[in-house]
C-alpha positions as CSV (number, residue, x, y, z in Angstrom):
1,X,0.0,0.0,0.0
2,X,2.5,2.5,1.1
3,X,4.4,1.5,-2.6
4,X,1.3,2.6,-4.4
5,X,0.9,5.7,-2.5
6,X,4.5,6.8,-3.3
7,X,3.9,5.7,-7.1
8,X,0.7,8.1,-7.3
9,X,2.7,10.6,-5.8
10,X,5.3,10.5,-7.7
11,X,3.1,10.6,-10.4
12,X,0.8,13.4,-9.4
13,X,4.2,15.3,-8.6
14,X,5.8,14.8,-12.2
15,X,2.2,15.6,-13.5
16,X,2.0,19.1,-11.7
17,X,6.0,19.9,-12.7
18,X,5.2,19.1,-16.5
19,X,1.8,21.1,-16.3
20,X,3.4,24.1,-15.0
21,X,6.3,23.8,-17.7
22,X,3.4,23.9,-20.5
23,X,1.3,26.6,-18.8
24,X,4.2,28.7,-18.3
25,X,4.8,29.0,-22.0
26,X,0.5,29.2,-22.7
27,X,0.3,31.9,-19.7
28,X,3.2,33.6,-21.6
29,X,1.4,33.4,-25.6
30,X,-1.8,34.7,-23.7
31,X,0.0,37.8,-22.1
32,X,1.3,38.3,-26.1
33,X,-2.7,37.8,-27.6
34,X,-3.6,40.4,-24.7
35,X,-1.0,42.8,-25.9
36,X,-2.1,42.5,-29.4
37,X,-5.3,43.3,-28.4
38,X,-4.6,46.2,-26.6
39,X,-6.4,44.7,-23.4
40,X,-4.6,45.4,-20.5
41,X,-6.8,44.0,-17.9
42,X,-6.5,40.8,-19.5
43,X,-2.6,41.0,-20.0
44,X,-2.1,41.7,-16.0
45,X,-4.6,39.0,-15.4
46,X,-2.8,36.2,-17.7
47,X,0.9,37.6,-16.3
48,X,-0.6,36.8,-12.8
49,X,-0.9,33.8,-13.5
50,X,2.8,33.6,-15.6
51,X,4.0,34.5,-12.2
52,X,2.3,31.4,-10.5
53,X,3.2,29.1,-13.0
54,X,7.1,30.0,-13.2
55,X,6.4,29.6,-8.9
56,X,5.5,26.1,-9.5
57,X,8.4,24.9,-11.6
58,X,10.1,21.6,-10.2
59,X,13.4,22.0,-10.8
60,X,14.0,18.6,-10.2
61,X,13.5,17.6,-14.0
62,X,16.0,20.1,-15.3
63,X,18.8,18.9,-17.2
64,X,22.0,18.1,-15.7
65,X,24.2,21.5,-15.1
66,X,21.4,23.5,-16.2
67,X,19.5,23.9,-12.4
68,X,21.0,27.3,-11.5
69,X,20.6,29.0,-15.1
70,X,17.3,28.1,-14.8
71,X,16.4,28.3,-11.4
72,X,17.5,32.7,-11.8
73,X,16.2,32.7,-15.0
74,X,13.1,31.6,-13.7
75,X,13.1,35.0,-11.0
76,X,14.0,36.9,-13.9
77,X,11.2,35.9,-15.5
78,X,8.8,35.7,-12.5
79,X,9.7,39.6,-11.4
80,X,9.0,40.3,-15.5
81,X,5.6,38.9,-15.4
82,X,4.9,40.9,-12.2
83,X,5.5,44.1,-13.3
84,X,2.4,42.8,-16.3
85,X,0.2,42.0,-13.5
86,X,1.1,44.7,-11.2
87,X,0.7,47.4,-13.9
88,X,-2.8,48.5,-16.1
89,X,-1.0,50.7,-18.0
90,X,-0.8,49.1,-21.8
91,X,2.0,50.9,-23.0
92,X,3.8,50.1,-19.5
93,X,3.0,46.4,-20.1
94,X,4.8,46.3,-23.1
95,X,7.6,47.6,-22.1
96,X,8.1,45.0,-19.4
97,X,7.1,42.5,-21.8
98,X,10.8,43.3,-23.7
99,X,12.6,41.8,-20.6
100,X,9.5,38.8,-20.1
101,X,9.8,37.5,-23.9
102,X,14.0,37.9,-23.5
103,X,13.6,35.8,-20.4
104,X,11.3,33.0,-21.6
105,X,13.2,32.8,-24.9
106,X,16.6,31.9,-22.8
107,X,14.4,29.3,-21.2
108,X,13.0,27.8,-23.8
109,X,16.5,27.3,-25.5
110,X,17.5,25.4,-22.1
111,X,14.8,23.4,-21.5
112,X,11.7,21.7,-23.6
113,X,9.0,23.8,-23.0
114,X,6.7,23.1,-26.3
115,X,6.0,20.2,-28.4
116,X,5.5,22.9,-31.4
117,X,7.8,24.8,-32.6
118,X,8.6,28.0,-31.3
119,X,8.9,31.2,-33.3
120,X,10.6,34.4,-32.3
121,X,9.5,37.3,-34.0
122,X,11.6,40.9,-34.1
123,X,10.4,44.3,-33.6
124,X,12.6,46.7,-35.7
125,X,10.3,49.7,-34.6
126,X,10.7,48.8,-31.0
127,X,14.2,47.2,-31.1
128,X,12.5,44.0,-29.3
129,X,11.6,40.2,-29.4
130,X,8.9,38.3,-28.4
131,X,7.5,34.4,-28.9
132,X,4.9,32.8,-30.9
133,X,3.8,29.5,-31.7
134,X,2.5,30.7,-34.9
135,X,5.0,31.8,-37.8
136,X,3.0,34.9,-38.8
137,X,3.3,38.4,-37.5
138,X,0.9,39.8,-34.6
139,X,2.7,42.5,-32.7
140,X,2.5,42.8,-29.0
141,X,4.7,45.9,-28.6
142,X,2.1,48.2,-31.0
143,X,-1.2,46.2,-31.4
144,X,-3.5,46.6,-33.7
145,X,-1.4,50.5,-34.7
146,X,0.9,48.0,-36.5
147,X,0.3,44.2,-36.0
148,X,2.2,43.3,-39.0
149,X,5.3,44.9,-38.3
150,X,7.8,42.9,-37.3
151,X,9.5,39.4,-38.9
152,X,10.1,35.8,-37.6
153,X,13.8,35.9,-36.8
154,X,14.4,32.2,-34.6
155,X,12.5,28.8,-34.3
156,X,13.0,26.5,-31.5
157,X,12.3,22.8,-32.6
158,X,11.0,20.6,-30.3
């Protein structure tokens, strides 16, 4: 009996670690379709939970060698996603949303976070990335004022 318990556990455990390594990157794409949008209530609200999810990372499935990078990469990208929530201020949250795609870009070169491919799109007008998991142009930094502006620079492959 006590064998099972520690198998469901186990289980439940590696369950939660891989569903908060998804969600970070979905929490992240919906802070990006808020932005587009020009909807700010919705971006702080999504970047809360960004903040949660990046909380709830188990480091314990992180690549050998890799546990620190991550680990401050992770408060990087944590303190990004709370200025978003902290702030209702569009123009605000897309500045902070520079440093948030720059942080979740260096993590998702580290570790898996997709089973898509990743996209990262440039800026020129704003001289910053961001992510998609599409490989067509919808700008975050000027919404719908210019949401084709910008070009796919990167892929991740998963």
């Amino acid at each position: 009996m006590k064998t099972l318990f520690t198998a469901l556990l186990m289980a439940l455990t590696t369950t939660v670690s891989v569903h908060a390594q998804t969600s970070l990157l979905t929490h992240y794409y919906q802070v990006k379709e808020a932005l587009v949008n020009g909807d700010a209530a919705t971006a702080s609200s999504k970047a809360a939970d960004l903040v949660k999810a990046a909380g709830n990372w188990d480091l314990t499935n992180t690549p050998t060698g890799k546990t620190s990078a991550v680990s401050a990469n992770l408060k990087k990208l944590g303190a990004a996603a709370q200025s978003i929530a902290d702030n209702k201020n569009i123009a605000r949250q897309r500045e902070y949303f520079a440093d948030l795609s720059n942080e979740i870009y260096l993590l998702a070169k580290s570790v898996k976070l997709s089973d898509q491919t990743i996209y990262q799109a440039y800026c020129p007008m704003k001289k910053a990335y961001w992510l998609s998991n599409e490989n067509s142009i919808r700008n975050p930094y000027y919404g719908q004022l210019m949401p084709g502006c910008g070009s796919i620079s990167a892929s991740i492959k998963p």
